[in-house]
KEKOLZA-555580 format. One record per residue (C-alpha): x, y negated, z; residue number from 1. Coordinates in nm, 2 decimals, padded with zeros to 4 digits. Each point is the difference from the previous one (the first is absolute). Layout:
<rs>
[r [X,Y,Z],NUM],
...
</rs>
This chain:
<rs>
[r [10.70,04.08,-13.76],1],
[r [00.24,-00.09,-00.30],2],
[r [00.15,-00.32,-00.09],3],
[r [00.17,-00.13,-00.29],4],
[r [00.26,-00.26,00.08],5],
[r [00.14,-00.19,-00.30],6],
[r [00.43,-00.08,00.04],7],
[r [00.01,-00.37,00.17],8],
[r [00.22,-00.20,-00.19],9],
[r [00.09,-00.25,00.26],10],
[r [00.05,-00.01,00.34],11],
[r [-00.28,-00.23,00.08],12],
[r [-00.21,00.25,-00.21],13],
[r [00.11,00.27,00.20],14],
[r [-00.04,-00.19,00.39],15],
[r [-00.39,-00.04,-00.12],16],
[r [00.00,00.39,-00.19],17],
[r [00.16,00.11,00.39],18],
[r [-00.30,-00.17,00.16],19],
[r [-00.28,00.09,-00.24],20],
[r [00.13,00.42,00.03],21],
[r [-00.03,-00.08,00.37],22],
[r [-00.36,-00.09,-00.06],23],
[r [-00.10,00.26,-00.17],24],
[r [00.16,00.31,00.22],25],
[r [-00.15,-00.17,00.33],26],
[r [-00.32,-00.01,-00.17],27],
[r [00.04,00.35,-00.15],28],
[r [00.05,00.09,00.40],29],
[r [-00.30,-00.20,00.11],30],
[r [-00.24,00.14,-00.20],31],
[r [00.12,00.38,-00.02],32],
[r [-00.09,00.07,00.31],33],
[r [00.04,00.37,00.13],34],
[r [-00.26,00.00,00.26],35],
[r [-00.28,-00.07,-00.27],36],
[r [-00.05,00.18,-00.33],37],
[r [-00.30,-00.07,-00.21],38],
[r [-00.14,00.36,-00.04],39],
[r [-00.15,00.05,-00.33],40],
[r [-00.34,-00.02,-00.09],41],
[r [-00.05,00.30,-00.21],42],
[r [00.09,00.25,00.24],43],
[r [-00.05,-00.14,00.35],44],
[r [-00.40,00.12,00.11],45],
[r [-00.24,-00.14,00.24],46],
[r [-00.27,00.20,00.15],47],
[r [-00.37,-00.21,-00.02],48],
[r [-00.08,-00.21,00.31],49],
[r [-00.33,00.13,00.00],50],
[r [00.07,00.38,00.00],51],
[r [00.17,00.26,00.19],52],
[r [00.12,00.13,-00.34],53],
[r [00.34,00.04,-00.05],54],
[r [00.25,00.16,-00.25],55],
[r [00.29,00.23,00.05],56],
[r [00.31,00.08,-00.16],57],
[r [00.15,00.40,00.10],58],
[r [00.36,-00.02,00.12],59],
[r [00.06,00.24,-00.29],60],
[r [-00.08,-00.28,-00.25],61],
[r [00.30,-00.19,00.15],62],
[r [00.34,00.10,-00.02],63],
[r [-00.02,00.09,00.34],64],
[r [00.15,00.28,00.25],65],
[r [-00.39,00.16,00.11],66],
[r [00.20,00.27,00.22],67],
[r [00.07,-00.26,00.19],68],
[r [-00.31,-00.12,00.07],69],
[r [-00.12,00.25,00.27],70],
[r [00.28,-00.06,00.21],71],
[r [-00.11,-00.39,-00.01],72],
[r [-00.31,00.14,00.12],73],
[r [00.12,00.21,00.25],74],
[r [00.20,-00.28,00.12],75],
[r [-00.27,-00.27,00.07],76],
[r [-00.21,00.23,00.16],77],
[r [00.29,00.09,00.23],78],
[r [00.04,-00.37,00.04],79],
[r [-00.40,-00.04,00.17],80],
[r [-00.10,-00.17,-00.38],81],
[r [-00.35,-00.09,-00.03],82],
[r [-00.04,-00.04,-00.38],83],
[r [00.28,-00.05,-00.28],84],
[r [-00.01,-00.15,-00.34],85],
[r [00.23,-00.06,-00.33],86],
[r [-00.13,-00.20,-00.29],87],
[r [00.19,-00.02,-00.27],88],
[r [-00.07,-00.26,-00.28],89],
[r [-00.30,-00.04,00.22],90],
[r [-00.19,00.34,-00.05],91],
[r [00.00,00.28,00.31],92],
[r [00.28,00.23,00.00],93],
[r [00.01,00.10,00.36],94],
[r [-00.26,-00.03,00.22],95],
[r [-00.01,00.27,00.33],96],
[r [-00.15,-00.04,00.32],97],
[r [00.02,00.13,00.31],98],
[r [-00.09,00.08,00.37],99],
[r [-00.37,-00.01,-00.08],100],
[r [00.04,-00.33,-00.20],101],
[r [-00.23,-00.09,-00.30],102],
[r [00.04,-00.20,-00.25],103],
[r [-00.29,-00.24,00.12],104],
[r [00.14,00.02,00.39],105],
[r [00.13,-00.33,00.08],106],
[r [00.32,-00.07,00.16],107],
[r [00.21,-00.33,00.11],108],
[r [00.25,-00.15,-00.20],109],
[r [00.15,-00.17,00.32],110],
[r [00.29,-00.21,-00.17],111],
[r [-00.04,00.12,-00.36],112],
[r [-00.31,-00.18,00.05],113],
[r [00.23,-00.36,00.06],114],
[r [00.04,00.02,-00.39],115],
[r [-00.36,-00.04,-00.06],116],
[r [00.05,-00.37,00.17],117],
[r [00.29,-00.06,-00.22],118],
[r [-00.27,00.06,-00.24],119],
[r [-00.26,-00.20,00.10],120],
[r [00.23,-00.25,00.09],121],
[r [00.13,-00.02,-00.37],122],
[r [-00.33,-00.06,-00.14],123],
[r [-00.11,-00.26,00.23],124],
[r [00.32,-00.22,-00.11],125],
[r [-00.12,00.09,-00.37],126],
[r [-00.38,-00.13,00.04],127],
[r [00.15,-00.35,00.22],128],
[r [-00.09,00.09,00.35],129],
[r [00.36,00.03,00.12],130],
[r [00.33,-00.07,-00.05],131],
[r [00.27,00.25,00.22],132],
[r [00.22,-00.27,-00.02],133],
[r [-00.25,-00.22,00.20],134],
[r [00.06,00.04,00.40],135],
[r [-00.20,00.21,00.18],136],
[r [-00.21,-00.30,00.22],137],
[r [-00.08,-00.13,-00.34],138],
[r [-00.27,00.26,-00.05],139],
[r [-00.02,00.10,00.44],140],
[r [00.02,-00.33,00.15],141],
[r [00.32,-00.06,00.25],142],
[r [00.00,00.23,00.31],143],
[r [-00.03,00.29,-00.16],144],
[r [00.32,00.10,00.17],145],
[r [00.13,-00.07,00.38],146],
[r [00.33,-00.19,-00.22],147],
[r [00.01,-00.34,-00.01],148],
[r [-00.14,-00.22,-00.27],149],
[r [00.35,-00.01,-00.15],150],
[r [00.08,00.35,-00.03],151],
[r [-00.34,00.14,-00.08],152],
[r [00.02,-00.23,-00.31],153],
[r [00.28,00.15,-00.11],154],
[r [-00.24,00.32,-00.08],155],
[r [-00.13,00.03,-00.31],156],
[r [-00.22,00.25,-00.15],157],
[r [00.31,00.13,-00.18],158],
[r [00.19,00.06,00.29],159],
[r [-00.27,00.27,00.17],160],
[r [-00.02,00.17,-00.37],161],
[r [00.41,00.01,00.02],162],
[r [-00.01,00.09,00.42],163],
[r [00.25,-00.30,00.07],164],
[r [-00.21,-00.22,00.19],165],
[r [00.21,00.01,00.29],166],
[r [-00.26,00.06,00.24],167],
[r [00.08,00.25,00.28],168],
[r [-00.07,00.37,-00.11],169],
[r [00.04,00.16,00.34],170],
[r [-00.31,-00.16,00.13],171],
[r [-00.25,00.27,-00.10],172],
[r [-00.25,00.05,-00.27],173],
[r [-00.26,-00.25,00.08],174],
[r [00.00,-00.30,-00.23],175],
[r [-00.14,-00.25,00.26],176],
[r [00.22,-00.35,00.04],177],
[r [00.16,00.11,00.36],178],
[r [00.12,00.33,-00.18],179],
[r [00.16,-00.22,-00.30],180],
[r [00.28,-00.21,00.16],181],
[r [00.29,-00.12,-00.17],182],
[r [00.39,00.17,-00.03],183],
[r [00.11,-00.12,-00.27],184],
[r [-00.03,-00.25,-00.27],185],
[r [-00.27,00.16,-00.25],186],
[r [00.25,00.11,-00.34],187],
[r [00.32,00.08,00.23],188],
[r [-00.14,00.36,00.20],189],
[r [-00.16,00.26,-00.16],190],
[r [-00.19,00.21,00.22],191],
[r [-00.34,00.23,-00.09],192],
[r [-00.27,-00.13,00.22],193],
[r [-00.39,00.01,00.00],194],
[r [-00.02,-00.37,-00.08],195],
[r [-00.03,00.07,-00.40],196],
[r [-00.37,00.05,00.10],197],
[r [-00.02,-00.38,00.00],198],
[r [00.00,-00.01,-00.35],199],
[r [-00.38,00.15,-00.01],200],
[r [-00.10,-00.29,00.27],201],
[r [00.17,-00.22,-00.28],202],
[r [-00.24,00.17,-00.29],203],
[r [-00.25,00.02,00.20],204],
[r [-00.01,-00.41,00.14],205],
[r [00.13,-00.08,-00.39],206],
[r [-00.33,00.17,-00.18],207],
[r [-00.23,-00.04,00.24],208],
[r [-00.10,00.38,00.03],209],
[r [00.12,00.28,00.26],210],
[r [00.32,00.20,-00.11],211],
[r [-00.17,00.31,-00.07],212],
[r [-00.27,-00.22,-00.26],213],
[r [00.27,-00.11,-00.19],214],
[r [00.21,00.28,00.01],215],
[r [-00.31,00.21,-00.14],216],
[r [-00.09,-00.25,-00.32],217],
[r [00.35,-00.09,-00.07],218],
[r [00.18,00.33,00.01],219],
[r [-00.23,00.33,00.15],220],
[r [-00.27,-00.05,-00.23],221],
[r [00.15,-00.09,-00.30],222],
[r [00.25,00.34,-00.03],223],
[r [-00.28,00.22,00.17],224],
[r [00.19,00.07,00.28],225],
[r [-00.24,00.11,00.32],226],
[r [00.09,-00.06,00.35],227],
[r [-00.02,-00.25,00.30],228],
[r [00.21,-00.24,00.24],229],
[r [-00.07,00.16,00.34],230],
[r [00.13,-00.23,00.29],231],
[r [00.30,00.16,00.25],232],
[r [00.19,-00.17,00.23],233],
[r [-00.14,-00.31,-00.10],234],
[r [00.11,00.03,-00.30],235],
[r [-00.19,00.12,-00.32],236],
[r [00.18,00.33,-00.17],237],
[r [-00.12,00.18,-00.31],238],
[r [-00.21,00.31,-00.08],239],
[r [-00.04,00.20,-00.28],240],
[r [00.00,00.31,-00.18],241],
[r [00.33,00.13,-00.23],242],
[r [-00.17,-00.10,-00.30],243],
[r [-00.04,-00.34,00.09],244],
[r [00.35,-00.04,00.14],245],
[r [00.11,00.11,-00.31],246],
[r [-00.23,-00.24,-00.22],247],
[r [00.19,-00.27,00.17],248],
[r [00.33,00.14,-00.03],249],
[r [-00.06,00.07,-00.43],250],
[r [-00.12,-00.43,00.01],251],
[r [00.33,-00.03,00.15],252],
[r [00.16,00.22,-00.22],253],
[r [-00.18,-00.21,-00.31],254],
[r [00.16,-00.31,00.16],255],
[r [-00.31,-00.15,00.09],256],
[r [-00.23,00.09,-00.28],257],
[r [-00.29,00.20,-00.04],258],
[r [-00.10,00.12,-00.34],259],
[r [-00.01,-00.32,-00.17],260],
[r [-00.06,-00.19,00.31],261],
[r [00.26,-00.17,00.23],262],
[r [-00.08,00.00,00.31],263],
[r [00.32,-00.09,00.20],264],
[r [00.20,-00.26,-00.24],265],
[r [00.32,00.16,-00.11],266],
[r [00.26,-00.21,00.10],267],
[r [-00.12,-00.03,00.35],268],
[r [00.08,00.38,00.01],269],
[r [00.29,00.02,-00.11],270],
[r [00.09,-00.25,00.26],271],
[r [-00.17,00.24,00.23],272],
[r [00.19,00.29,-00.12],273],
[r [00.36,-00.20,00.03],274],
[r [00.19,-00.06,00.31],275],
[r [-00.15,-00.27,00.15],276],
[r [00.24,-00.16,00.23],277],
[r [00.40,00.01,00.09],278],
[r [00.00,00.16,00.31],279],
[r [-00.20,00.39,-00.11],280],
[r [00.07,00.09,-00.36],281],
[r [-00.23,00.28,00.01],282],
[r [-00.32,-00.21,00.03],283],
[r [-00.21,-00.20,-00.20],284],
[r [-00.36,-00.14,00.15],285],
[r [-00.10,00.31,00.19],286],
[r [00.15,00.27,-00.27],287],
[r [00.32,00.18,00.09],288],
[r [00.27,00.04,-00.28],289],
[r [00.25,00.24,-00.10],290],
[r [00.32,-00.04,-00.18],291],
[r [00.13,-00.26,00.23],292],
[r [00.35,00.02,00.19],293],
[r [-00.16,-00.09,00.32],294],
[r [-00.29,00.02,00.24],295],
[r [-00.15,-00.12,00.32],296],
[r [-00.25,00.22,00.19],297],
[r [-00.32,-00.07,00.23],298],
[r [00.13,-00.05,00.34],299],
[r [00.35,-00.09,-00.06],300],
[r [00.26,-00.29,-00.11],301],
[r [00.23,00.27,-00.13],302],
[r [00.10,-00.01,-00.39],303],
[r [00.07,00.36,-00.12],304],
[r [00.17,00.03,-00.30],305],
[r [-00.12,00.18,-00.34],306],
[r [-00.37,00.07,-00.13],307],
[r [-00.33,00.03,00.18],308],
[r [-00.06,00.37,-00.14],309],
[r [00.36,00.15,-00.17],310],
[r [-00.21,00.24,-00.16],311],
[r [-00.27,-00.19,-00.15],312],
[r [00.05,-00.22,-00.33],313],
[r [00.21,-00.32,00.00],314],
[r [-00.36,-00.18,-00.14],315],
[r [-00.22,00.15,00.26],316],
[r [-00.23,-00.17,00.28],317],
[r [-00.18,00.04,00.21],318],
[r [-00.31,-00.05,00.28],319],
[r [00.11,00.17,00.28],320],
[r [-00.22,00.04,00.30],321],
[r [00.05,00.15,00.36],322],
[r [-00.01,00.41,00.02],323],
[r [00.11,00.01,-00.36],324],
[r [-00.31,-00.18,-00.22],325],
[r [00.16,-00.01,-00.33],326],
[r [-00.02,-00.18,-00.35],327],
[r [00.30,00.05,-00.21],328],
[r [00.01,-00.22,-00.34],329],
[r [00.26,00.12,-00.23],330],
[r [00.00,-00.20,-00.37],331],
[r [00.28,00.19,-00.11],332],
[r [-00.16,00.31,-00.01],333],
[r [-00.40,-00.07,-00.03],334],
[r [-00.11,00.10,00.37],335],
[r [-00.22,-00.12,00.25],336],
[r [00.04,00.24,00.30],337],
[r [-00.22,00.04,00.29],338],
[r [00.01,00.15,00.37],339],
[r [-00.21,-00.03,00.30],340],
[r [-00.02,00.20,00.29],341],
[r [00.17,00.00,00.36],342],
[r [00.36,-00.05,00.09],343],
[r [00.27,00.23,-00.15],344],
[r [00.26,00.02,00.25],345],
[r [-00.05,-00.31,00.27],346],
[r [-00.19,-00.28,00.05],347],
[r [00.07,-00.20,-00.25],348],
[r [-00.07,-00.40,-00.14],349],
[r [00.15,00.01,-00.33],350],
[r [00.25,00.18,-00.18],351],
[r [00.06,00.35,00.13],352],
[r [00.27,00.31,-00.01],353],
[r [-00.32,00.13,-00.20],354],
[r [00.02,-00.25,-00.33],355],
[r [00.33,00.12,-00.08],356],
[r [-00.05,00.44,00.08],357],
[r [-00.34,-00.08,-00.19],358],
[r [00.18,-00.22,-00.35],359],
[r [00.25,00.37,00.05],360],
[r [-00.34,00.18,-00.06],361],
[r [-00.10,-00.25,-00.28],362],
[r [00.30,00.00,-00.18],363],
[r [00.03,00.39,-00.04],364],
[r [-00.33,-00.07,-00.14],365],
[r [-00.01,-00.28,-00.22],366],
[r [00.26,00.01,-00.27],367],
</rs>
């Protein structure tokens, strides 16, 4: 952005022209955000919810390196990949499956899938179910965890989108109260825990329906994604074929918006998209971000220096789930990119050694 600043010609005129060129560059920065670009509208495609239809662009319509598109091949499949996508601009330029997977096999998102709550969660707040800046007993009643009264209403339903509600992540993955007790005041400890799943109680007591009901009208059905909340664990995770992974990942990519339809309000996602709290920079509510100086992991209080994925673009994020489920959302560069399939090195919860030797493979690739 340009502006045009006129000579000041006193200096009270100047004290008011300092402050009102202070205004303007903070709201310059405000509004420019990185994390968010508005894709355009001639270009960017969307398959038809009710059809299995879906067009393609050949890597050799992009300025792309196509030799190096079998080694990425050869690569995933080393790395025990189930199926593998690139969209670019919202049309199929990659998809490849593997190890007797189809494209209508169903797989689990695991944590990719905590995204599709972020989601939901978003669009609830838009229709006036919810606030996430409500606490948590607002919408579950108090007991909900074994803290007491005071703590526990320190929670809100921003807090378990950001993972700083300060309840103890060592405890397990069950989301009953004697598994939530308290460590730390909720905003001051960020620690990746299970207890996100409250937010689909919260939807769920808000609207009146079961999670998977309103997950289905509000998001599923209105993309034509396919797929169903299985319960693990006690806990519901996510599963789906490629396509429909990817179907969520282009609505994403869209920033929220379907055709001409928005489906999760804009801003909200952005927010999403942003870092979300003080403590990890490289997480919003439930996506992973690049380009950030620091990190926290699941499992540890550690802070490691430099971005999430060196390789990958300074723009990207990401759903990551355990043994490597994968969306990558890169504005910069037009792509949604998918992978599902078992663990490529170890056991894994999140981010991998795999994300960055696969954004190698990409990156000879995508130009």
């Amino acid at each position: 952005m340009r502006v045009l600043i006129a000579k000041p010609t006193n200096m009270k005129n100047l004290a008011y022209l300092s402050l009102f060129t202070l205004v303007i560059l903070f709201s310059c920065s405000k509004d420019e955000s990185p994390r968010s670009p508005e894709p355009s509208s001639d270009t960017l495609y969307f398959p038809p919810i009710n059809s299995d239809t879906w067009e393609t662009k050949p890597v050799t319509d992009l300025d792309w390196d196509d030799s190096a598109l079998q080694p990425l091949l050869d690569y995933l499949e080393d790395k025990n990949t189930k199926s593998f996508m690139i969209l670019y601009d919202g049309k199929i330029v990659v998809e490849e499956y593997f190890d007797n997977h189809t494209a209508i096999s169903a797989w689990y998102w695991a944590s990719a899938g905590k995204t599709l709550t972020t989601a939901i969660s978003g669009i609830a707040e838009e229709g006036g179910l919810i606030n996430i800046n409500n606490k948590v007993s607002d919408y579950l009643g108090t007991g909900w965890t074994s803290a007491s009264l005071e703590k526990e209403n320190l929670i809100t339903c921003k807090n378990l989108l950001s993972m700083n509600s300060g309840l103890d992540d060592g405890l397990g993955d069950h989301v009953s109260a004697v598994n939530l007790k308290y460590i730390a005041d909720a905003g001051t400890r960020w620690a990746y825990h299970n207890v996100y799943v409250k937010m689909q109680d919260v939807i769920a007591q808000a609207s009146n329906q079961t999670w998977s009901n309103y997950f289905n009208t509000n998001l599923r059905d209105k993309i034509g994604m396919t797929g169903t909340w299985i319960n693990s664990n006690n806990f519901s995770v996510y599963w789906s074929n490629t396509r429909s992974m990817a179907r969520f990942g282009l609505l994403i990519y869209a920033n929220g918006k379907w055709e001409n339809t928005q489906i999760i309000p804009n801003d909200f996602l952005n927010e999403a998209t942003n870092t979300s709290q003080n403590i990890n920079q490289s997480y919003g509510y439930l996506w992973w971000l690049n380009g950030k100086s620091g990190y926290h992991l699941p499992g540890s209080q550690l802070e490691f220096n430099g971005e999430l994925i060196p390789n990958a673009p300074t723009d990207m994020y990401a759903a990551l789930g355990k043994n490597d489920q994968k969306i990558y959302i890169v504005p910069s560069k037009k792509l949604v990119i998918v992978r599902m399939g078992n663990t490529a090195d170890n056991i894994n919860f999140a981010l991998s050694t795999f994300d960055n030797g696969l954004w190698a493979k990409i990156n000879a690739l995508v130009k």
